[in-house]
C-alpha positions in Angstrom: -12.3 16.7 -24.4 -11.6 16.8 -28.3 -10.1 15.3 -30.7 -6.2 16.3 -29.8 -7.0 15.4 -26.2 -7.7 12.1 -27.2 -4.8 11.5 -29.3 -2.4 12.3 -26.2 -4.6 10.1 -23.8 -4.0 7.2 -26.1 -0.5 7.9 -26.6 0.4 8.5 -23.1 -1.1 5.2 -22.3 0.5 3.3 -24.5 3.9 5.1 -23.4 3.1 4.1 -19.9 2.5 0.2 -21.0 6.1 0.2 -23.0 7.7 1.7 -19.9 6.5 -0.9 -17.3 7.0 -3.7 -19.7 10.0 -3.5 -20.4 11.3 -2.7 -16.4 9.3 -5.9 -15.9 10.7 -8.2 -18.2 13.5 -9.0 -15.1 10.8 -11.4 -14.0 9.3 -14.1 -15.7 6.0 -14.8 -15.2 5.9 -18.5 -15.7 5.9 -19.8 -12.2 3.6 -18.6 -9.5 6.3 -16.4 -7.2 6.9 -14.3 -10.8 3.3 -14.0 -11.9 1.1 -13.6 -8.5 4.2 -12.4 -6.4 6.5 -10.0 -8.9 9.1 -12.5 -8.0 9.5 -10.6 -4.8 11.7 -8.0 -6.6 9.8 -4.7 -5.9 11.7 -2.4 -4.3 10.0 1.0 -2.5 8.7 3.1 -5.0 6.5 0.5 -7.1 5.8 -1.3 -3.8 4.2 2.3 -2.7 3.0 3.1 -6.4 0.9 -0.2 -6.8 -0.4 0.0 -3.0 -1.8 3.5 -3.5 -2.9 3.5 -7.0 -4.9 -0.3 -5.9 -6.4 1.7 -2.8 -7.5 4.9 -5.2 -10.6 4.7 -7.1 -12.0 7.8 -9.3 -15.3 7.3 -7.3 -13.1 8.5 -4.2 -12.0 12.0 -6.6 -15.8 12.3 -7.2 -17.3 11.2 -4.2 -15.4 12.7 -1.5 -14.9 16.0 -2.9 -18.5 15.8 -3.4 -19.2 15.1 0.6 -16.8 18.1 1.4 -18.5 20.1 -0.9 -21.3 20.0 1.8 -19.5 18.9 4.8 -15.9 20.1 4.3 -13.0 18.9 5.4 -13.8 16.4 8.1 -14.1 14.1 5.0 -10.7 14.0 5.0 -10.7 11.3 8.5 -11.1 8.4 5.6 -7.6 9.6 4.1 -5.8 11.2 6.7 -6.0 9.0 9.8 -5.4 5.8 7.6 -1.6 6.6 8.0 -1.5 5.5 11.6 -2.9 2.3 10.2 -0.1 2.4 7.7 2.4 3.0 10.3 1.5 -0.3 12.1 1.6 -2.2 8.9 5.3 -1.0 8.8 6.5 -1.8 12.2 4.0 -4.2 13.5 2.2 -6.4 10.8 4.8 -6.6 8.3 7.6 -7.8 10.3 5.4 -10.9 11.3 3.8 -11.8 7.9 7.9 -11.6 6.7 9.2 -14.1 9.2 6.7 -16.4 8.4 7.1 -15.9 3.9 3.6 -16.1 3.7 1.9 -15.2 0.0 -1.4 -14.6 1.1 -3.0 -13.4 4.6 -5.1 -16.5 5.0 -1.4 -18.1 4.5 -0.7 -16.8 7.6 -4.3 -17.7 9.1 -3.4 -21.5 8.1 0.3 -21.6 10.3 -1.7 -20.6 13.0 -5.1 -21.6 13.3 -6.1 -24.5 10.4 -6.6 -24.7 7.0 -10.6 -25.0 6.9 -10.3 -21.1 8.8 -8.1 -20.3 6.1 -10.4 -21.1 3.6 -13.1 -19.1 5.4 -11.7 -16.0 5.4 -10.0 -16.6 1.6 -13.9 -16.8 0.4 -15.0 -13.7 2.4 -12.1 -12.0 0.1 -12.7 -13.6 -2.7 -16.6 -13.1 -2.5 -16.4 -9.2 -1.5 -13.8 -8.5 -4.3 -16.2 -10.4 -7.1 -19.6 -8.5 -6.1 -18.4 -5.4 -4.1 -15.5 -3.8 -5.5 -13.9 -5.2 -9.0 -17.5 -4.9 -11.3 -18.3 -1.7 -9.0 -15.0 -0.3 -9.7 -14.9 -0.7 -13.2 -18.8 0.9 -13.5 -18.2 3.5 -10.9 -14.8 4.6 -12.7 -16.3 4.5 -16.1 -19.0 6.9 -15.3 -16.9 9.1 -13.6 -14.4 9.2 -16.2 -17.1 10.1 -18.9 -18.7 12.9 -16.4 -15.2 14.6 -16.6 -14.1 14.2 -20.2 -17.3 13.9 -21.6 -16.4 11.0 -23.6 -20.2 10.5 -24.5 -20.5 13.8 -26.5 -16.9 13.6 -28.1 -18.4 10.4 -30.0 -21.4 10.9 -29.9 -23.1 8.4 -28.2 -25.7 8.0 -25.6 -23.5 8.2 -21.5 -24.7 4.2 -21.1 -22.8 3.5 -24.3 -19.8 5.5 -23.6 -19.6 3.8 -19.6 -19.7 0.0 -21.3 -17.1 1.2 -23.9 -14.8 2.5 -21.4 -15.1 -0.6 -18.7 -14.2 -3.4 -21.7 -11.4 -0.6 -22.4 -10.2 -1.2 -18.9 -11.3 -4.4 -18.0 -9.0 -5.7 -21.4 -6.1 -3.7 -20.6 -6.3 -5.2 -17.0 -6.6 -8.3 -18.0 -3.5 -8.0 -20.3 -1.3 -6.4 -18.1 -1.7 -9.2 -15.7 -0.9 -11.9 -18.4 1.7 -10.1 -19.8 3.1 -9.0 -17.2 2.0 -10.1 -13.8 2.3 -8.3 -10.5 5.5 -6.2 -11.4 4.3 -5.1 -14.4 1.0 -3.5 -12.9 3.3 -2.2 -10.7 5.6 -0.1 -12.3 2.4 1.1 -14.5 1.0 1.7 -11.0 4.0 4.5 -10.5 4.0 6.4 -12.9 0.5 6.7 -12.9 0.8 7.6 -9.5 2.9 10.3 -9.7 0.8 11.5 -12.7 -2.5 11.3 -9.8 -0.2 13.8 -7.7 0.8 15.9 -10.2 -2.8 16.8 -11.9 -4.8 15.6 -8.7 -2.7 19.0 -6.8 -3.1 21.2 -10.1 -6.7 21.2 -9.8 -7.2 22.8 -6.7 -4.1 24.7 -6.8 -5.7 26.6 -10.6 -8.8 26.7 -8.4 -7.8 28.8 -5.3 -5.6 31.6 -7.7 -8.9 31.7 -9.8 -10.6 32.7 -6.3 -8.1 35.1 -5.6 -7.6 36.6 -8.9 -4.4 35.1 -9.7 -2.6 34.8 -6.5 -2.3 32.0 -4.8 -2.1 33.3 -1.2 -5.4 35.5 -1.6 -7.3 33.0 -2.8 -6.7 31.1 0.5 -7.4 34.2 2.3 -11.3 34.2 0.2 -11.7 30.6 1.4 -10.5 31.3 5.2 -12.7 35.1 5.2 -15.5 32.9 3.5 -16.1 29.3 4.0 -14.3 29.2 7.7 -16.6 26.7 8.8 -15.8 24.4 5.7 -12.1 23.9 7.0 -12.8 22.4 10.5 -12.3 18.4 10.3 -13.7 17.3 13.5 -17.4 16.2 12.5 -19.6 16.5 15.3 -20.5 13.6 17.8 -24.4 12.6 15.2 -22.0 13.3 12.0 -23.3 11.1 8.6 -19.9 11.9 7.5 -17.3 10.5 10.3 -18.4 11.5 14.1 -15.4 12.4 16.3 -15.5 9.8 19.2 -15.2 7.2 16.3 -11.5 8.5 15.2 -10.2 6.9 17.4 -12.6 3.6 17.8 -14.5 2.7 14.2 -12.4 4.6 12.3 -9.2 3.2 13.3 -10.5 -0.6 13.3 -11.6 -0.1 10.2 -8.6 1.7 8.8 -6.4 -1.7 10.3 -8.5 -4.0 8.6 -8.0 -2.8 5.7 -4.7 -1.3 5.7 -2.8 -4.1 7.9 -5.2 -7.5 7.1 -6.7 -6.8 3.6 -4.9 -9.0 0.6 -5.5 -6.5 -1.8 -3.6 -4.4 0.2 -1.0 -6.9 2.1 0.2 -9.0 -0.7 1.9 -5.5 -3.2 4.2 -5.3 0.5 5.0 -8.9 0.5 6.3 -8.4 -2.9 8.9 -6.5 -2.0 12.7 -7.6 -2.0 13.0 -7.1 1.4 11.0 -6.3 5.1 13.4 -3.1 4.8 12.0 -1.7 0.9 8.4 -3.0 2.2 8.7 -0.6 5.0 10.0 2.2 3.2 7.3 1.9 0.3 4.2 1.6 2.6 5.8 4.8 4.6 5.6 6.3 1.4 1.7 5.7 1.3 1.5 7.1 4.5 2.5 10.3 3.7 0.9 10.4 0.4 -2.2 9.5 2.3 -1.7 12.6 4.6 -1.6 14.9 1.8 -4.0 13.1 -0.7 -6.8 15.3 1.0 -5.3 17.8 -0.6 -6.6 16.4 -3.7 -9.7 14.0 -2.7 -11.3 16.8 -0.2 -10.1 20.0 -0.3 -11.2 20.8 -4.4 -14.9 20.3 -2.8 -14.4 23.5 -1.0 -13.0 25.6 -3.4 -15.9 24.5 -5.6 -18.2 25.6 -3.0 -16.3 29.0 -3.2 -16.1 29.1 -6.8 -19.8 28.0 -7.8 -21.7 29.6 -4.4 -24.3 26.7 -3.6 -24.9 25.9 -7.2 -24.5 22.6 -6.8 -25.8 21.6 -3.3 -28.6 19.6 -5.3 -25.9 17.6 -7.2 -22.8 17.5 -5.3 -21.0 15.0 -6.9 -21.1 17.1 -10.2 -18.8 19.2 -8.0 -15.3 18.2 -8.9 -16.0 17.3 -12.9 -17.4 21.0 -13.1 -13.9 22.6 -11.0 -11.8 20.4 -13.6 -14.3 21.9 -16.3 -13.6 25.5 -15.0 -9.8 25.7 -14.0 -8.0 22.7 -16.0 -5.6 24.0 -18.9 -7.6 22.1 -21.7 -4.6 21.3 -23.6 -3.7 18.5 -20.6 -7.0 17.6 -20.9 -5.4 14.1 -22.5 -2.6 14.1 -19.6 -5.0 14.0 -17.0 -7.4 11.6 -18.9 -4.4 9.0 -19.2 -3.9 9.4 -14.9 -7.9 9.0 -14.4 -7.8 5.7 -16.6 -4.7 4.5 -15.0 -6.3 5.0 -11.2 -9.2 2.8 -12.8 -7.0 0.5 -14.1 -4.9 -0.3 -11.1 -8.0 -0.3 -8.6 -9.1 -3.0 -11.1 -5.7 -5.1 -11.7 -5.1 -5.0 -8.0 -8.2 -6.6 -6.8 -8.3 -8.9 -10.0 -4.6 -10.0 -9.4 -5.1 -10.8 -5.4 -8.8 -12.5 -6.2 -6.6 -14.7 -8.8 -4.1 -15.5 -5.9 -6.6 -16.3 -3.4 -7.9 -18.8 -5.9 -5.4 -20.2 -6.9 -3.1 -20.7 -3.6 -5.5 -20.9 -1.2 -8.3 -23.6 -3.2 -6.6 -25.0 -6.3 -3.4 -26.1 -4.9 -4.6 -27.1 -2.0 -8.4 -28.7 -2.8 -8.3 -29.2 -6.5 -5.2 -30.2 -7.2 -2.7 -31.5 -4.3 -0.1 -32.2 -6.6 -0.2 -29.6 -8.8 3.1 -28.5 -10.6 4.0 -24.5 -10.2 3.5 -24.3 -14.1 0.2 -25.7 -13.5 -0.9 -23.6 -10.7 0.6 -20.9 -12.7 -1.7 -21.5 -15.6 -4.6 -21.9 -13.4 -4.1 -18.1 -12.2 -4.1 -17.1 -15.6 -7.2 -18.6 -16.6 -8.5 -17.2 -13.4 -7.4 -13.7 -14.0 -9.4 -14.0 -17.4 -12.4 -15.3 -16.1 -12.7 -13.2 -13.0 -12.1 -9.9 -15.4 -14.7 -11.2 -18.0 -17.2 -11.2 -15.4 -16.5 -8.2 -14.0 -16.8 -6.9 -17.8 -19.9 -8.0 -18.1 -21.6 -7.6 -14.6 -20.2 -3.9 -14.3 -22.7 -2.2 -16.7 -25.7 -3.9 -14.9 -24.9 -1.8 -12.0 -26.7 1.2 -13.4 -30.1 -0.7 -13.4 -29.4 -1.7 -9.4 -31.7 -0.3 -7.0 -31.3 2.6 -4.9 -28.9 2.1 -2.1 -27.3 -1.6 -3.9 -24.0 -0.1 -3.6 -24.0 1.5 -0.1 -24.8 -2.4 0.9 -22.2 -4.0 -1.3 -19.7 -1.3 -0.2 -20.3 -2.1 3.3 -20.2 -5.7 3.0 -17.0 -6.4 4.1 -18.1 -5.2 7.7 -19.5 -9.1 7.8 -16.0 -10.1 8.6 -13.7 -7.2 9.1 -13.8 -6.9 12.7 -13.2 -10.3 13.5 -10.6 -10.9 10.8 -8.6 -8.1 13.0 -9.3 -9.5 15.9 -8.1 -13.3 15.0 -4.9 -11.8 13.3 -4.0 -10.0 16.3 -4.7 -12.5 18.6 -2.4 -14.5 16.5 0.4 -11.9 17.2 -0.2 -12.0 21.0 -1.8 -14.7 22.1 -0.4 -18.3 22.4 -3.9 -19.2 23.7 -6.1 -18.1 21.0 -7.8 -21.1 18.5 -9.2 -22.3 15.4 -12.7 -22.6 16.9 -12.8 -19.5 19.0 -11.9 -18.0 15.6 -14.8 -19.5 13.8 -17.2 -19.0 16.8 -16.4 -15.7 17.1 -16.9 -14.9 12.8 -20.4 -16.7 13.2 -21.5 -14.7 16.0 -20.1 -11.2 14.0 -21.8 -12.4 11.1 -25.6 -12.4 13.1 -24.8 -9.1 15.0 -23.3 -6.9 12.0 -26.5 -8.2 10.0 -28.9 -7.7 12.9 -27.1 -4.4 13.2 -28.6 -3.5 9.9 -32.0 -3.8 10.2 -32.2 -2.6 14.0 -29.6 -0.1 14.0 -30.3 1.6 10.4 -30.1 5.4 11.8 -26.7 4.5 14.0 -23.8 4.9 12.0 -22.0 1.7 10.9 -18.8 3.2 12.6 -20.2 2.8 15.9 -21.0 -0.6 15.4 -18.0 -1.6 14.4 -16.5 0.7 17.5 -18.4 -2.0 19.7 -18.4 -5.0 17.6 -14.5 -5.2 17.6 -14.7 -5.2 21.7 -17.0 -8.0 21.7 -15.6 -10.1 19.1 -12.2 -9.5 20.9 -13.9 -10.7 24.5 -15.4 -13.7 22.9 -12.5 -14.8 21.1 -10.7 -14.8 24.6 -13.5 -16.2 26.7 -14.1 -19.3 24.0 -10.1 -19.9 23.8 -10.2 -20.0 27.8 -13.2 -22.2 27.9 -12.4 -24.7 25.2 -8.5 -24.4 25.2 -6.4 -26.6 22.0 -2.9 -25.9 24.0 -0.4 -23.2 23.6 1.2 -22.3 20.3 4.5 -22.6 19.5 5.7 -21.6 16.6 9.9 -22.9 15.8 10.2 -23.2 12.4 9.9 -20.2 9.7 9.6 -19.9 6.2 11.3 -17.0 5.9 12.0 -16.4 2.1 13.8 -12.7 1.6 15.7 -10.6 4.1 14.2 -9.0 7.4 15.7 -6.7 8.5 13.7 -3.7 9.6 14.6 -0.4 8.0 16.2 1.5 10.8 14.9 4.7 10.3 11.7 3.2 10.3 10.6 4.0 14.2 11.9 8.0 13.5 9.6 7.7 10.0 6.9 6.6 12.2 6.7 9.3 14.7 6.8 11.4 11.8 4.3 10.3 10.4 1.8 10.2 13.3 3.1 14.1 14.2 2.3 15.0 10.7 -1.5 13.3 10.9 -2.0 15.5 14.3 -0.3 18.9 12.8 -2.8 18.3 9.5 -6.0 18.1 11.7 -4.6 20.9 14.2 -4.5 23.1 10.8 -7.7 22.2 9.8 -9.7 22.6 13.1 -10.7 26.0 15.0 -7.1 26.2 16.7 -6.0 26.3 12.5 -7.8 27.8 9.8 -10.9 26.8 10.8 -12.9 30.0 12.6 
């Protein structure tokens, strides 16, 4: 990266701010529905811009075109089969969290269970966002954004140096964007970013495989297929590290529901929208854009295995720096700097802006301050979003010094609730039977069993535990509603705050969408490319 690179980053960022600012400035974000909500304005394309660019982190670019490097392409299960997830969100979850006009998901946890429940599950958030993802996001995506641009040369400063200076880079311009702007502003910067991630993201392996094939484009997929067959095939094998097959359809999708259908970093971008119908839309848009993201976050590991041999097999995650490093035109070197610091940046304002709702909805307006005025609670987000971001700041360097394994656990925490936080919500849905203490029961027993999991089960992979876990939380949350029953719920009255109507397409967009997740596995298996 030199000098003119880093010129064109810095302008291209600042362009990107000016843009989103001023489509933001619509919404005022003095009261809480403006600054935590976007005003519920956003229509499709930010709605799907700030969801995806929230959900992608540059560790993901690094480290799962560093597993596919080694593994290949069954990698791509943690990208691909999310959009049948995402497809539920649309026609199932959504719909529901509409009618009600929730804000939050433990909003929705409140109506029907209690408030203490609510609380519960707004801490889990709250605590898994503070120690395992915002600090780790900003550290992971600061060292991989100096592996690829070698920022640490260009200035000439030890790599420790250059990773602080670029997480208070991001951690300030989070932080701003939020105050400045709120919600609608991140997400509209979210966009174009996002199309930016697309753009580059595809360039990379597309420059890679006509290097391979001297030039042309077709015979360089022909030197991975001749070459590499094995590499293509995405079913992982039933003792996988990576993702084993039976769990596709068990672990994998649990988990990809959790976080795709209950999640608040996730959930409250779609409740933003205008309407259920532009909600729908944009999270259809993720779905597809998660279907072809291996493209980007898997496949470039196997042209780097065809392009460097087994160079790297030692150092895998060095992998996809060193293909950007071989095939990028170095004159976009500042183009694709500005999309890498923007994925950063939204991972980070996402997960800041929904810790600083949860906060500030779910404890101070409801705990601290009963009677707390909408400027007030307003204000209190603020000063939340700045305190929240300035640990982050500070804890996110300290990371480097953690022991061995640290973030495996951290990243894995939220498996202390996920299961059961599924389970309640769906019960919810379904069941007029299910309570507020069969709820907590069943979180307290998770809690012991996923931690017991841990240090018993250490060579079993945690998919499988979740594959059983969500069956037993699921039969004890039915057996302690039927053996201490509270009455049926009814629900008569709804707070139902834009309009819901479902997108009619939206059924046809589904099928789609789950034809599309079978066709992409049918071309990467033996039937496909695979050999």
């Amino acid at each position: 990266m030199n000098s003119f690179s880093l010129i064109s980053f810095l302008v291209l960022v600042v362009a990107v701010w000016i843009f989103a600012y001023r489509r933001s400035r619509s919404v005022a974000v003095t009261d809480a529905e403006g600054f935590f909500m976007g005003g519920r304005s956003l229509t499709a394309l930010p709605i799907a811009g700030s969801i995806i660019m929230t959900n992608l982190s540059t560790e993901q670019l690094v480290g799962q075109n560093g597993q596919s490097y080694i593994a290949g392409m069954e990698v791509m299960a943690w990208e691909v089969t999310s959009a049948i997830a995402i497809v539920m969100l649309a026609l199932v979850f959504l719909p529901k969290y509409f009618k009600y006009g929730i804000n939050t998901v433990s909003d929705f946890i409140e109506i029907r269970y209690d408030a203490t429940l609510k609380r519960i599950i707004s801490a889990l958030f709250i605590i898994t966002y503070m120690t395992s993802f915002i600090p780790v996001v900003l550290y992971s995506g600061a060292l991989v954004f100096n592996k690829i641009f070698r920022l640490d040369e260009l200035l000439g400063i030890r790599p420790i140096t250059s990773i602080i200076l670029v997480s208070i880079c991001i951690g300030v311009v989070g932080i701003l964007y939020l105050l400045i702007g709120g919600m609608r502003l991140s997400a509209y910067s979210d966009t174009v970013y996002g199309f930016g991630l697309l753009i580059c993201g595809l360039l990379v392996p597309t420059l890679g495989v006509m290097l391979l094939g001297g030039g042309n484009f077709i015979s360089g997929i022909d030197h991975i297929v001749d070459n590499t067959p094995w590499l293509l095939n995405s079913v992982g094998s039933i003792d996988s590290a990576i993702v084993p097959w039976p769990t596709l359809f068990t672990g994998m999708m649990f988990n990809n529901l959790y976080f795709w259908c209950t999640n608040q970093m996730i959930v409250q971008k779609a409740l933003s929208g205008k309407s259920l119908k532009e909600a729908q839309k944009g999270v259809f848009i993720v779905g597809f854009f998660k279907i072809f993201g291996a493209l980007f976050l898997v496949f470039p590991g196997i042209v780097a295995r065809n392009v460097f041999g087994d160079a790297l097999l030692g150092q895998a995650d060095n992998a996809y720096p060193s293909l950007v490093t071989e095939v990028f035109p170095e004159v976009l070197y500042g183009l694709f700097a500005a999309v890498i610091f923007g994925a950063i940046l939204s991972s980070f304002a996402g997960a800041l802006n929904s810790t600083a709702t949860l906060f500030s909805l779910d404890f101070y307006k409801t705990k601290i301050n009963k009677q707390a005025t909408d400027a007030q609670i307003t204000r209190f987000g603020k000063l939340t979003t700045i305190t929240v971001g300035l640990f982050a700041i500070i804890i996110a360097p300290f990371i480097s010094f953690a022991p061995a394994g640290l973030y495996q656990f951290v990243q894995e925490f939220n498996g202390l609730y996920n299961m059961p936080l599924l389970v309640i919500i769906l019960l919810a849905f379904y069941s007029k039977k299910a309570t507020a203490f069969a709820a907590k029961f069943t979180i307290s027993m998770h809690v012991i069993l996923y931690a017991l999991s841990k240090v018993l089960l250490k060579d079993v992979h945690f998919l499988y535990v979740l594959s059983v876990l969500f069956f037993l939380d699921l039969i004890v949350m039915l057996l302690v509603s039927k053996i201490k029953p509270d009455g049926n719920f009814e629900l008569t009255v709804f707070n139902t705050k834009v309009d819901i109507t479902q997108w009619k397409y939206g059924k046809i967009v589904g099928i789609i969408t789950i034809v599309a997740v079978l066709l992409t596995y049918a071309l990467f298996s033996p039937i496909g490319l695979a050999r």
